[in-house]
Residue frames as qw, qx, qy, qz and C-alpha x, y, z in Angstrom:
[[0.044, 0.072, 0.098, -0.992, 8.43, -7.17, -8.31],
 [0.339, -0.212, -0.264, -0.878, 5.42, -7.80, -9.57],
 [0.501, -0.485, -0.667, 0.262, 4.65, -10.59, -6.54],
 [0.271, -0.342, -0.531, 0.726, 4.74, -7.50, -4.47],
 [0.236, -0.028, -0.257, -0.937, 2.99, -5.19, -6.63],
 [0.646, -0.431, -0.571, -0.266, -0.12, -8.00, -6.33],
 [0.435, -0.467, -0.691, 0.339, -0.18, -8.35, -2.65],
 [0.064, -0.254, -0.157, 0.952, 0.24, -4.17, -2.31],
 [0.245, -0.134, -0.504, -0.817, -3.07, -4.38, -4.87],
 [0.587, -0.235, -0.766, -0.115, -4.79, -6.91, -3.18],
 [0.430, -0.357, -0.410, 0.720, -4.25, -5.20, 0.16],
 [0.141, 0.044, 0.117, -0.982, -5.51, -1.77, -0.96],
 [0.512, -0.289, -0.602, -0.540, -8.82, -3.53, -2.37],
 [0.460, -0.448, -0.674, 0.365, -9.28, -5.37, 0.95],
 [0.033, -0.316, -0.333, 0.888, -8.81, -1.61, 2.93],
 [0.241, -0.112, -0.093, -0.960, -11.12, -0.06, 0.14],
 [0.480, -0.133, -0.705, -0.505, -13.91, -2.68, 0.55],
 [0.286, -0.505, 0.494, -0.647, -13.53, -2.44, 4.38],
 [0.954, -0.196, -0.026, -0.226, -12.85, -6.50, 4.43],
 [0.843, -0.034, -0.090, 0.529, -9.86, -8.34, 6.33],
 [0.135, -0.989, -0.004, -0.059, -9.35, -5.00, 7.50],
 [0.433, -0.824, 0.363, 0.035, -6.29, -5.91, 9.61],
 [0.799, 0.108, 0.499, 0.318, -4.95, -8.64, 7.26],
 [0.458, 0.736, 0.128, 0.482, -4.57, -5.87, 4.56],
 [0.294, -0.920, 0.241, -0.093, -2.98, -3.28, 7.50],
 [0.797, -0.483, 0.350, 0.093, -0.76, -6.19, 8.38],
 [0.743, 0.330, 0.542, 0.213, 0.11, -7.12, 5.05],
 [0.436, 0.796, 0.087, 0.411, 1.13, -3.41, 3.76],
 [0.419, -0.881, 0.218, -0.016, 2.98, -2.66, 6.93],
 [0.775, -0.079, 0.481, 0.403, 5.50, -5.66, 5.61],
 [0.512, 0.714, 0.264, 0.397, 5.33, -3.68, 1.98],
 [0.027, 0.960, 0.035, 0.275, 5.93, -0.56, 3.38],
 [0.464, -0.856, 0.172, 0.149, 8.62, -1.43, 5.14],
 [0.801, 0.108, 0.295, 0.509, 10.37, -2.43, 2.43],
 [0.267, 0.912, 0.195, 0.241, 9.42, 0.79, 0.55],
 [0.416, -0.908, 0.042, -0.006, 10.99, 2.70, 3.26],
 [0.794, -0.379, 0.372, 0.296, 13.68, 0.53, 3.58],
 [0.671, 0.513, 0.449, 0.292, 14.56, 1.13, 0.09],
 [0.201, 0.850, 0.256, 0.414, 14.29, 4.60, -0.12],
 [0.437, -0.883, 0.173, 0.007, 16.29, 5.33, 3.10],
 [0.788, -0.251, 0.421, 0.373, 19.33, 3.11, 1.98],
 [0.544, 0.089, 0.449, 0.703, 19.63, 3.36, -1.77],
 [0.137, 0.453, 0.419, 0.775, 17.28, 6.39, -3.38],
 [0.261, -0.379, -0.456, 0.762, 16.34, 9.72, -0.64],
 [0.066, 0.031, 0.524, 0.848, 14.98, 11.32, -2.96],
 [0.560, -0.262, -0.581, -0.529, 11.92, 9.76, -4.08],
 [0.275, -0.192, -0.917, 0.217, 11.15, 8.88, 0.11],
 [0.396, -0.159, 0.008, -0.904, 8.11, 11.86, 0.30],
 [0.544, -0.024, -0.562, -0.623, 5.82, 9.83, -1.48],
 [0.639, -0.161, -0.744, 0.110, 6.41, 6.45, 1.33],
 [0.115, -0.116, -0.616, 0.771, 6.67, 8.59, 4.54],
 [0.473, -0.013, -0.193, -0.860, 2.86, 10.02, 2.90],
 [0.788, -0.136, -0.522, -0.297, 1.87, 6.57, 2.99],
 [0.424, 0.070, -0.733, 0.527, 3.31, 5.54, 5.89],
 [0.082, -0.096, 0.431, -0.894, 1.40, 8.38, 7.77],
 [0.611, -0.055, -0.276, -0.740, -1.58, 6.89, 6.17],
 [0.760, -0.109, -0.631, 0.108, -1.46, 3.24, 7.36],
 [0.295, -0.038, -0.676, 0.674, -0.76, 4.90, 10.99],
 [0.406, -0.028, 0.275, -0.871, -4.05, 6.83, 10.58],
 [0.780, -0.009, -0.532, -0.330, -6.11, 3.82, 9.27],
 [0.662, -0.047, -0.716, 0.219, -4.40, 1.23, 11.84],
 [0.094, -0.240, 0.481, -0.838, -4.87, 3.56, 14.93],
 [0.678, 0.022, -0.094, -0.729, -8.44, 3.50, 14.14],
 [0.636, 0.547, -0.530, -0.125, -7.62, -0.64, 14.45],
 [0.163, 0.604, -0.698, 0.347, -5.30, -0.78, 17.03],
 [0.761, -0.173, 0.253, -0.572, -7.96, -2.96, 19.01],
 [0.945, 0.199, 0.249, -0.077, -7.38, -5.80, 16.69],
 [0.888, 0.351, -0.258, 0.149, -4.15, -5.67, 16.39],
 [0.263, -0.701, 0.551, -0.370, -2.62, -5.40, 19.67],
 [0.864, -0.325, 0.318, -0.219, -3.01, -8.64, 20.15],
 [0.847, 0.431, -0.193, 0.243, -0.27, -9.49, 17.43],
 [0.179, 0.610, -0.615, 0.466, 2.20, -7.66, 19.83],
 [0.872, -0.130, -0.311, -0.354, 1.24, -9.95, 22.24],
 [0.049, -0.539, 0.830, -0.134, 3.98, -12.42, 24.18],
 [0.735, -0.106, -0.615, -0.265, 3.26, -16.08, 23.56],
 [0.610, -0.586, 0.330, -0.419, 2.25, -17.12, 26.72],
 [0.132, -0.563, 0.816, 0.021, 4.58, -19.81, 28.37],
 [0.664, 0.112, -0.643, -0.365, 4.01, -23.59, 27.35],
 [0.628, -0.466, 0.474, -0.405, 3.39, -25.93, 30.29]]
């Protein structure tokens, strides 16, 4: 837990310091989908708080989306 708690820290610094932008976007989009994941399976409750964040990382990464379309990508064929 607390490996993920660092990289979810380390990631918000990056966003607040507005370096490795998309490395920190990329990098909390993995977090968050655990979050989610979590909170839709075992505890419904408590999933306000992640769908709040969630909406955040979709306004941030819009704003983004430039530099990281190219991760959806298709690897282009080998020859």
């Amino acid at each position: 837990m607390l490996f993920v708690d660092g990289v979810g820290l380390i990631a918000g610094v990056l966003l607040l310091v507005n370096r490795y932008v998309p490395l920190a976007l990329v990098t909390l989009a993995a977090v968050l989908a655990n979050i989610l994941t979590f909170h839709l399976t075992m505890a419904l409750g408590g999933i306000f708080p992640a769908l709040v964040l969630t909406g955040c990382w979709f306004v941030v990464a819009y704003g983004h989306r430039a530099t990281l379309l190219p991760l959806l990508a298709p690897r282009p064929p080998s020859i």
